[in-house]
MOPAC internal coordinates of N, CA, C and O (Angstrom, degrees):
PM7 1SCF
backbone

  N    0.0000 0     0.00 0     0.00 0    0    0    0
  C    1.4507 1     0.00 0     0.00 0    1    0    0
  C    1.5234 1   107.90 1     0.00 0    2    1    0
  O    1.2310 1   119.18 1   -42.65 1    3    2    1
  N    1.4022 1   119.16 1   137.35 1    3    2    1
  C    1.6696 1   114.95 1  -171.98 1    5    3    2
  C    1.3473 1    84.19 1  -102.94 1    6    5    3
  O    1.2310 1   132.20 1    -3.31 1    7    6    5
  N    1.4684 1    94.04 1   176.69 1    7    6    5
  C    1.8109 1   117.74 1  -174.76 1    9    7    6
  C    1.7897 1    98.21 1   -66.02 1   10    9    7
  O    1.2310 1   119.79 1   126.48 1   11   10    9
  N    1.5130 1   118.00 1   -53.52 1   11   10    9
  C    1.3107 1    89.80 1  -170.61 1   13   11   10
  C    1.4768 1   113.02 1   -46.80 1   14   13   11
  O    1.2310 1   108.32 1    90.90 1   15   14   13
  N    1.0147 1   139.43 1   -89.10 1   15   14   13
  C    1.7738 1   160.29 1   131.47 1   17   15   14
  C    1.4311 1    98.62 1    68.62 1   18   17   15
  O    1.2310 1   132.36 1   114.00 1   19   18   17
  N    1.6176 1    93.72 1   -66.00 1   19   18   17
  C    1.5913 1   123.45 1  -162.32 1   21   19   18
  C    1.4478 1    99.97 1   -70.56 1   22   21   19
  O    1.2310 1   113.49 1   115.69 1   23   22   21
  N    1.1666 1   129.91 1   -64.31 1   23   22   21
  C    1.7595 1   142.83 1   134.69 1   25   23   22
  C    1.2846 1   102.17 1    12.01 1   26   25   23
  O    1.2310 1   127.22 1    93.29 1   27   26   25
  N    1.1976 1   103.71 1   -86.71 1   27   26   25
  C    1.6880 1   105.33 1  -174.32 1   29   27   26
  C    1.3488 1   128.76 1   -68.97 1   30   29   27
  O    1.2310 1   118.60 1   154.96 1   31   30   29
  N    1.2856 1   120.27 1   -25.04 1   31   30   29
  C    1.5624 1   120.26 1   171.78 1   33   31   30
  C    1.6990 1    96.73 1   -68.15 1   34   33   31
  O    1.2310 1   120.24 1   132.02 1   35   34   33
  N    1.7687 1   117.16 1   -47.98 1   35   34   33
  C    1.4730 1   111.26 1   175.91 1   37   35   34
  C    1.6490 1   104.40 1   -28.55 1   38   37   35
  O    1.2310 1   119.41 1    96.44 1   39   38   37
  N    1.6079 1   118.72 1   -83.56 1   39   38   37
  C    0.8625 1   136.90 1  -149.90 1   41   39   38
  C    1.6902 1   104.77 1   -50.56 1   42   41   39
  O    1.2310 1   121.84 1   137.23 1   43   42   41
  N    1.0550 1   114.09 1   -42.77 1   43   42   41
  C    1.5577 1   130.28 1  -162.69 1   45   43   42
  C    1.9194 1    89.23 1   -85.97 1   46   45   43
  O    1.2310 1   108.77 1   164.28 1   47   46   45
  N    0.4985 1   138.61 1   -15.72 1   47   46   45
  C    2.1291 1   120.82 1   170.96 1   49   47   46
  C    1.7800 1    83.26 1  -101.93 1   50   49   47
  O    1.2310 1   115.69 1   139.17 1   51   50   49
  N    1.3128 1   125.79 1   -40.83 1   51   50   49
  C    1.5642 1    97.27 1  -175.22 1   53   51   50
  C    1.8203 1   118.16 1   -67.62 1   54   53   51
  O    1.2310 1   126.08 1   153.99 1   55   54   53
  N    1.3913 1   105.92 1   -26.01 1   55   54   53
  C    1.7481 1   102.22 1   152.67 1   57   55   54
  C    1.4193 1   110.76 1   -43.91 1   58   57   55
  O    1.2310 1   122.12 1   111.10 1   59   58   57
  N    1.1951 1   113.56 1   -68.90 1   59   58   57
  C    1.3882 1   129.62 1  -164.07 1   61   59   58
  C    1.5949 1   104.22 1   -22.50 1   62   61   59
  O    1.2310 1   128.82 1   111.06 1   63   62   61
  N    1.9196 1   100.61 1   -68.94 1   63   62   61
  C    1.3419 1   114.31 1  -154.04 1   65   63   62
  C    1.1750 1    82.89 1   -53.87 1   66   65   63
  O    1.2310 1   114.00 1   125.77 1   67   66   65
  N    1.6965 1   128.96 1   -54.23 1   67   66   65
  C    1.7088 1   122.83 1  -135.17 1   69   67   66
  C    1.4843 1   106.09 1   -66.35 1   70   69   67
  O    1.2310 1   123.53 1   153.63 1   71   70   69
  N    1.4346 1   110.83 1   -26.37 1   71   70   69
  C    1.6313 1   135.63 1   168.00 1   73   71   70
  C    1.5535 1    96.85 1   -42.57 1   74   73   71
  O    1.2310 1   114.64 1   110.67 1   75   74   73
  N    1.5367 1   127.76 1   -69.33 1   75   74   73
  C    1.3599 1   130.43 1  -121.52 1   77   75   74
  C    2.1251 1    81.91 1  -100.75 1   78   77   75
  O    1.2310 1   130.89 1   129.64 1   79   78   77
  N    1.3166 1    96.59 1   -50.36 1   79   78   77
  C    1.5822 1    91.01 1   157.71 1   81   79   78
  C    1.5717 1   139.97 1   -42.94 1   82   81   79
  O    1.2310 1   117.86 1   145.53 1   83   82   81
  N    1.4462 1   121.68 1   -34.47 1   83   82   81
  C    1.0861 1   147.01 1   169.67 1   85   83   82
  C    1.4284 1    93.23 1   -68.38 1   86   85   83
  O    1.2310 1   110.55 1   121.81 1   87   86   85
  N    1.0560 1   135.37 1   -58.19 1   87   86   85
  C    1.5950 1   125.77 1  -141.60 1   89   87   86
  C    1.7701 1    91.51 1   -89.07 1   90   89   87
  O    1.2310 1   123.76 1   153.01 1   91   90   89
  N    1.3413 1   110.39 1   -26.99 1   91   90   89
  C    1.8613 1   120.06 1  -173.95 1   93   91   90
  C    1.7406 1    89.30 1   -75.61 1   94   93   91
  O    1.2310 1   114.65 1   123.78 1   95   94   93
  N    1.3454 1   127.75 1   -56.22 1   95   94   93
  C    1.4880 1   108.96 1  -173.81 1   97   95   94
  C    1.3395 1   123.58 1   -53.82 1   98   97   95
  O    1.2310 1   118.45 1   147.03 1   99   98   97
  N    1.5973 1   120.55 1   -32.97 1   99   98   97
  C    1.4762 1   146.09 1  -177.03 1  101   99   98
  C    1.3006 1    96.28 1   -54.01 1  102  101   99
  O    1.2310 1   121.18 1   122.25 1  103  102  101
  N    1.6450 1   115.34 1   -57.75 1  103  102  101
  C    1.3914 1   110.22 1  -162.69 1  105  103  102
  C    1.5460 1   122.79 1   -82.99 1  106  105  103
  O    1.2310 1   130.63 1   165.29 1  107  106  105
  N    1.3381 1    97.10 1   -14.71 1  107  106  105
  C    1.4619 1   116.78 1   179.61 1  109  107  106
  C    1.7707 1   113.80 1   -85.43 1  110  109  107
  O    1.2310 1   123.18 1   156.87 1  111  110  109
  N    1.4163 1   111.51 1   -23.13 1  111  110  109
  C    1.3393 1   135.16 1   173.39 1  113  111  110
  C    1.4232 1    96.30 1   -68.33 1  114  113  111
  O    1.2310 1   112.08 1   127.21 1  115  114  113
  N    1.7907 1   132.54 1   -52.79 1  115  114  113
  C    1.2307 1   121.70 1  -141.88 1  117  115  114
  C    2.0827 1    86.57 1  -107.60 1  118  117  115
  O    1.2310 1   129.74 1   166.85 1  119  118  117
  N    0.7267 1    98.83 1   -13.15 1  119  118  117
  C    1.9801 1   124.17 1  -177.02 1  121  119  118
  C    1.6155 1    84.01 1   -54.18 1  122  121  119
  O    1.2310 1   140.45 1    78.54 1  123  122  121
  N    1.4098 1    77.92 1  -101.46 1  123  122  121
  C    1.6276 1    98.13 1  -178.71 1  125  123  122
  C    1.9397 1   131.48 1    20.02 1  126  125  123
  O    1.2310 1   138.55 1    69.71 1  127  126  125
  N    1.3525 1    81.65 1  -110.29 1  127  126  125
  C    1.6617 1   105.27 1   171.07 1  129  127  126
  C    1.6212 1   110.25 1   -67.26 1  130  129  127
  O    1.2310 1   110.25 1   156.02 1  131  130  129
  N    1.4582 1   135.92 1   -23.98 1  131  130  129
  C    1.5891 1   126.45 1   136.04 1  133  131  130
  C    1.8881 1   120.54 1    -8.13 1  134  133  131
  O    1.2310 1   140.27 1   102.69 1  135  134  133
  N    1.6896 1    78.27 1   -77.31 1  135  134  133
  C    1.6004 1   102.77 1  -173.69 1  137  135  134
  C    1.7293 1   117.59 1   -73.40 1  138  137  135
  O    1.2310 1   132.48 1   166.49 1  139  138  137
  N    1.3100 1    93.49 1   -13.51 1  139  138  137
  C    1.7553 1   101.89 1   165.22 1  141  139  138
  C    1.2952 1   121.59 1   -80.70 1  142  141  139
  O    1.2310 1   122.67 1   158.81 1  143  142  141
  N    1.1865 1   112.49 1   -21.19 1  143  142  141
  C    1.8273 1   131.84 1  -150.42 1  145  143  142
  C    2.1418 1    64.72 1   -98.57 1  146  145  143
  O    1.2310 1   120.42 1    95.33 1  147  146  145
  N    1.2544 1   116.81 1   -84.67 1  147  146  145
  C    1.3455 1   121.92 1  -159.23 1  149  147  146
  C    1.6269 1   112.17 1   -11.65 1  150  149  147
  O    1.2310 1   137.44 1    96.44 1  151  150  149
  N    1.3095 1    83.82 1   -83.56 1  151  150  149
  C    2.2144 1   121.90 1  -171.49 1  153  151  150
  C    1.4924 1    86.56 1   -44.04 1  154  153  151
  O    1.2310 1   110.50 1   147.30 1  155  154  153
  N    1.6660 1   135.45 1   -32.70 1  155  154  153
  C    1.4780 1   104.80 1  -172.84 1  157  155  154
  C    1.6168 1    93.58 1  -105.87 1  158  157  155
  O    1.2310 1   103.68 1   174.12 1  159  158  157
  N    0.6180 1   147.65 1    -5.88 1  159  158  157
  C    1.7497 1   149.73 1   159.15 1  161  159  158
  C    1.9663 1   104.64 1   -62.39 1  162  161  159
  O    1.2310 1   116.95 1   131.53 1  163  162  161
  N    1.0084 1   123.41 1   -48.47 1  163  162  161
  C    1.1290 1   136.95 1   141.97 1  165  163  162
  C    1.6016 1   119.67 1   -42.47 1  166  165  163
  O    1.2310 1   114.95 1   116.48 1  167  166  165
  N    0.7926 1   127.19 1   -63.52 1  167  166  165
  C    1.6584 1   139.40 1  -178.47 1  169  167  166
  C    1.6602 1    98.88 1   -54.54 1  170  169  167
  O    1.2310 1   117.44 1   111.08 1  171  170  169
  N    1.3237 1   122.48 1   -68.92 1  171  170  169
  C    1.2852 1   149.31 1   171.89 1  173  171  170
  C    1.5116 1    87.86 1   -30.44 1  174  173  171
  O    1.2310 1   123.13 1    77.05 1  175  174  173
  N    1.3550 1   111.61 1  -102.95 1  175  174  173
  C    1.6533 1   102.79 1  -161.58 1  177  175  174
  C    1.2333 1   122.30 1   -71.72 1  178  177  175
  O    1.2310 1   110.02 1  -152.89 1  179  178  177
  N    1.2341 1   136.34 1    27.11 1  179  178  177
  C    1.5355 1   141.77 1   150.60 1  181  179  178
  C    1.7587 1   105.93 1   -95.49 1  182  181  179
  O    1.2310 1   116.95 1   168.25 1  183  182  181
  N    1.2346 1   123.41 1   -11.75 1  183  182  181
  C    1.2315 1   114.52 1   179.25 1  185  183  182
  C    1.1153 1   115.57 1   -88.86 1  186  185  183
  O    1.2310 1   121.47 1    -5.75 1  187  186  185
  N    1.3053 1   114.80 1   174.25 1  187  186  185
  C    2.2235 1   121.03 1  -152.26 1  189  187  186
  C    1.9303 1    90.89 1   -96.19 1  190  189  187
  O    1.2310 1   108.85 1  -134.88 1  191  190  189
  N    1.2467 1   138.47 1    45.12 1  191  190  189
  C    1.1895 1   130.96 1   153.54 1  193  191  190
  C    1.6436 1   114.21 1   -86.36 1  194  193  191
  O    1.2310 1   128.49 1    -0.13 1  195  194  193
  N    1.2063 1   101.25 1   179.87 1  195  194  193
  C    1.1055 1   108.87 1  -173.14 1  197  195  194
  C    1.5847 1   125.07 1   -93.27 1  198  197  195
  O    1.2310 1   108.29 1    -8.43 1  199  198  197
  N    1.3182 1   139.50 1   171.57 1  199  198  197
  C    1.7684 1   126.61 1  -157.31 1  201  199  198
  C    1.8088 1    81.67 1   -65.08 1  202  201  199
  O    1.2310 1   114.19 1   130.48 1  203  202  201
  N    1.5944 1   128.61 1   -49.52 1  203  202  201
  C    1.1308 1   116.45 1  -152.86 1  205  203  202
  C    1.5878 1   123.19 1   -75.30 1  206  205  203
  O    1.2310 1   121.13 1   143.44 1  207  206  205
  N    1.1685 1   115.44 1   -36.56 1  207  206  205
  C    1.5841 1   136.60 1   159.30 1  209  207  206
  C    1.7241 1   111.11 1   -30.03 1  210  209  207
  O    1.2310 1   132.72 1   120.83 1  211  210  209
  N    2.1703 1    93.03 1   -59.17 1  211  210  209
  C    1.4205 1    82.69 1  -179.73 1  213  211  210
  C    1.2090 1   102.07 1   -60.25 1  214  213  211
  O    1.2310 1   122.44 1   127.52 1  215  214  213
  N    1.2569 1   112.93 1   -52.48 1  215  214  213
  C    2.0978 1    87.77 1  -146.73 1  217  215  214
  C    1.4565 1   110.74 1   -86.18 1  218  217  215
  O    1.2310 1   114.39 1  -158.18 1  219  218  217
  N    1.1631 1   128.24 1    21.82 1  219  218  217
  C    1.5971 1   132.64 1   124.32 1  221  219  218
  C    1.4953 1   110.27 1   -40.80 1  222  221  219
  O    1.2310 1   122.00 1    99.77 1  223  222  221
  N    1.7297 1   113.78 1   -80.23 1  223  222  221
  C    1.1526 1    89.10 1  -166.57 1  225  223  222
  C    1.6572 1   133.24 1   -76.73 1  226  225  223
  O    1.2310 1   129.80 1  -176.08 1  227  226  225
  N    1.4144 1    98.71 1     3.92 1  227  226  225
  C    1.9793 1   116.28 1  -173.97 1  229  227  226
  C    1.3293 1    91.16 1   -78.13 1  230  229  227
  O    1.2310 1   108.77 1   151.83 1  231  230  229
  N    0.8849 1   138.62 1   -28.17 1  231  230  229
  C    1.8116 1   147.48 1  -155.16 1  233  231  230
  C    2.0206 1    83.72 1  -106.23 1  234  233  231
  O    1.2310 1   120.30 1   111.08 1  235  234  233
  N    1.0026 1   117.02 1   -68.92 1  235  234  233
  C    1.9478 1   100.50 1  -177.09 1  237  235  234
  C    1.4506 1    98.83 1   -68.46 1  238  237  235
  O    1.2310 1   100.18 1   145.60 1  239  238  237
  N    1.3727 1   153.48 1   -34.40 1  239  238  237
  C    1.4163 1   137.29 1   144.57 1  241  239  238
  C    1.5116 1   108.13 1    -9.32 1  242  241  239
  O    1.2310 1   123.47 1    98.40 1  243  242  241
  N    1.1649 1   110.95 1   -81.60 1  243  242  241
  C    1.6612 1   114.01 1  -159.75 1  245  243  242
  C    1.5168 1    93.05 1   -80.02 1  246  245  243
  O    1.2310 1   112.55 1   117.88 1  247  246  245
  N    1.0991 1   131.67 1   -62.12 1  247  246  245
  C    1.5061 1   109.66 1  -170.07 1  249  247  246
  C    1.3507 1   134.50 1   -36.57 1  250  249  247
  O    1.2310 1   121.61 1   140.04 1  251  250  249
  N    1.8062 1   114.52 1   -39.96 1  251  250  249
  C    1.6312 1   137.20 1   137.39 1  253  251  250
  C    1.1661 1   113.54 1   -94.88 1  254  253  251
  O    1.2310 1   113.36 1   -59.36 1  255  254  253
  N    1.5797 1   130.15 1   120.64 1  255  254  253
  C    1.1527 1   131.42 1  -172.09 1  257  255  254
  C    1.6447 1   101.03 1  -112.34 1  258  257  255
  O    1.2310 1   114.69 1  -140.77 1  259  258  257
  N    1.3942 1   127.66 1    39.23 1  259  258  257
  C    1.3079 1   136.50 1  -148.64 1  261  259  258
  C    1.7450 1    95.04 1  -163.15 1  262  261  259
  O    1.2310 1   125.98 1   103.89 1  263  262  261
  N    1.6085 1   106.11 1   -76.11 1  263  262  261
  C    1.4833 1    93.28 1  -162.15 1  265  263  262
  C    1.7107 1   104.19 1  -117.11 1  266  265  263
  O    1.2310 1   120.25 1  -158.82 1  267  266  265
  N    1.4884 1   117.14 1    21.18 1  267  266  265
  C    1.5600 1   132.93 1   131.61 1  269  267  266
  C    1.8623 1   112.22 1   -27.51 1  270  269  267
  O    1.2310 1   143.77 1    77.96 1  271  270  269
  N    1.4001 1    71.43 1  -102.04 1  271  270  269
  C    1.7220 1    82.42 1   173.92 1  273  271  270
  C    1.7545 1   127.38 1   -64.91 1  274  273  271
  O    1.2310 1   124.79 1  -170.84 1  275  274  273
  N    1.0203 1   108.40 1     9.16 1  275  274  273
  C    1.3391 1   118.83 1   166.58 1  277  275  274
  C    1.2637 1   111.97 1   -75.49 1  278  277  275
  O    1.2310 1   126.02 1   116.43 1  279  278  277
  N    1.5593 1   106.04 1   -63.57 1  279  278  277
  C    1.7171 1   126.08 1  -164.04 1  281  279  278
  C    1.9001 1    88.57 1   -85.54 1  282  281  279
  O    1.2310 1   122.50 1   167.40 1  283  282  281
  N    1.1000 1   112.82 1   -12.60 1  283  282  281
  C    1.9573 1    95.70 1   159.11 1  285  283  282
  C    1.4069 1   112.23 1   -70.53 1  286  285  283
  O    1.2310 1   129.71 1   138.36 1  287  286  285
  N    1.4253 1    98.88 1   -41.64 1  287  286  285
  C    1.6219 1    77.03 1  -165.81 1  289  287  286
  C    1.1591 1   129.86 1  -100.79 1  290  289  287
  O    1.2310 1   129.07 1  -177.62 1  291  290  289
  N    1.8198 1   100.13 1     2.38 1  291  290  289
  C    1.1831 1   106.35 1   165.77 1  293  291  290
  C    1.7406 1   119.55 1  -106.52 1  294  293  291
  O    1.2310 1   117.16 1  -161.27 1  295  294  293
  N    1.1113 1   123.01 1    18.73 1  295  294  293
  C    1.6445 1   146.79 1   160.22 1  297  295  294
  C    1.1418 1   140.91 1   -95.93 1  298  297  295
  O    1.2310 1   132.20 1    95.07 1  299  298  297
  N    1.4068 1    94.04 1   -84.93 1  299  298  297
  C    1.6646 1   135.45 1   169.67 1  301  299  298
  C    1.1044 1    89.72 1   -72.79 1  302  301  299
  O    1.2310 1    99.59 1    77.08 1  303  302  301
  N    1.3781 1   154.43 1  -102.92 1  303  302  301
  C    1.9172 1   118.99 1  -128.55 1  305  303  302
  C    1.5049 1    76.19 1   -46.32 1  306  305  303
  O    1.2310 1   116.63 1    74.42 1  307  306  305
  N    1.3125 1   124.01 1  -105.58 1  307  306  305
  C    1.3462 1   143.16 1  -146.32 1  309  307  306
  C    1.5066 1   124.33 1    -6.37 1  310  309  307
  O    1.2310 1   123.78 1   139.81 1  311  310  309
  N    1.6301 1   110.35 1   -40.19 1  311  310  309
  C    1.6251 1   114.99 1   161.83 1  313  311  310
  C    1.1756 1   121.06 1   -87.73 1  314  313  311
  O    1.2310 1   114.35 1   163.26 1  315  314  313
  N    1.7611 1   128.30 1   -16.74 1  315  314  313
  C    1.4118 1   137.65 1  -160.18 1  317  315  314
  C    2.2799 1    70.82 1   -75.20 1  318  317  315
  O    1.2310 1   126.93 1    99.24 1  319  318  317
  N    1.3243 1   104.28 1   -80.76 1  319  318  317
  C    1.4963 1   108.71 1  -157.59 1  321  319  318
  C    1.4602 1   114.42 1   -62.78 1  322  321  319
  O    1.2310 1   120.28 1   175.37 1  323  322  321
  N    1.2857 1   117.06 1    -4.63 1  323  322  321
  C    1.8173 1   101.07 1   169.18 1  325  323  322
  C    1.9555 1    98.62 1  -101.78 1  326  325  323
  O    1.2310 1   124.63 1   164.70 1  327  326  325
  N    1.2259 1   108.71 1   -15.30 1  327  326  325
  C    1.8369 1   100.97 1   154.28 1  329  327  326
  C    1.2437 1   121.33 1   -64.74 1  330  329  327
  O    1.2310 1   122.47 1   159.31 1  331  330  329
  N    1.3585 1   112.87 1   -20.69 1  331  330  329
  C    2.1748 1   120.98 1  -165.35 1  333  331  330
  C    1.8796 1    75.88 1   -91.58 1  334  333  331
  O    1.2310 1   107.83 1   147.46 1  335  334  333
  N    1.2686 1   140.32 1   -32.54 1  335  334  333
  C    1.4728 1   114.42 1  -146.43 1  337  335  334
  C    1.9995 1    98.24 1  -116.35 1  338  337  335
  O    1.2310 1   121.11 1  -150.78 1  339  338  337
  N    1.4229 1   115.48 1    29.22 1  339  338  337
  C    1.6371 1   117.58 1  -173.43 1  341  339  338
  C    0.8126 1    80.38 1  -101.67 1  342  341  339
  O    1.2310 1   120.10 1   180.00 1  343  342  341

């Protein structure tokens, strides 16, 4: 095998990885905020509010599927459970 040869198979699996990396950030990109949207949709209706509260916030969940569950968990749990403990 000459140096170019060797060169190019180098070059060609380091595509590869940057390929197989690319496709792991993609899925981890679309992963992500999925599984964020979930755990506070989850969070939401296991918590001590009331039928109407939740589906206020299940209804701003899906309407923002980003900063829904953001502002739950950084809001809402926090007032839903020191209202469950007065």
């Amino acid at each position: 095998m000459t140096i170019p040869t060797a060169l190019a198979a180098v070059a060609q699996d380091g595509h590869q990885a940057a390929n197989i990396a690319v496709v792991v950030g993609i899925i981890a990109l679309i992963l992500t905020p999925l599984v964020f949207f979930l755990a506070a949709l989850i969070s939401v209706l296991g918590s001590p509010l009331t039928g109407g509260m939740k589906l206020v916030w299940v209804v701003f969940a899906f309407c923002a599927p980003f900063l829904g569950p953001l502002l739950w968990f950084l809001v809402g749990r926090r007032s839903a459970f020191a209202g469950a403990y007065r």
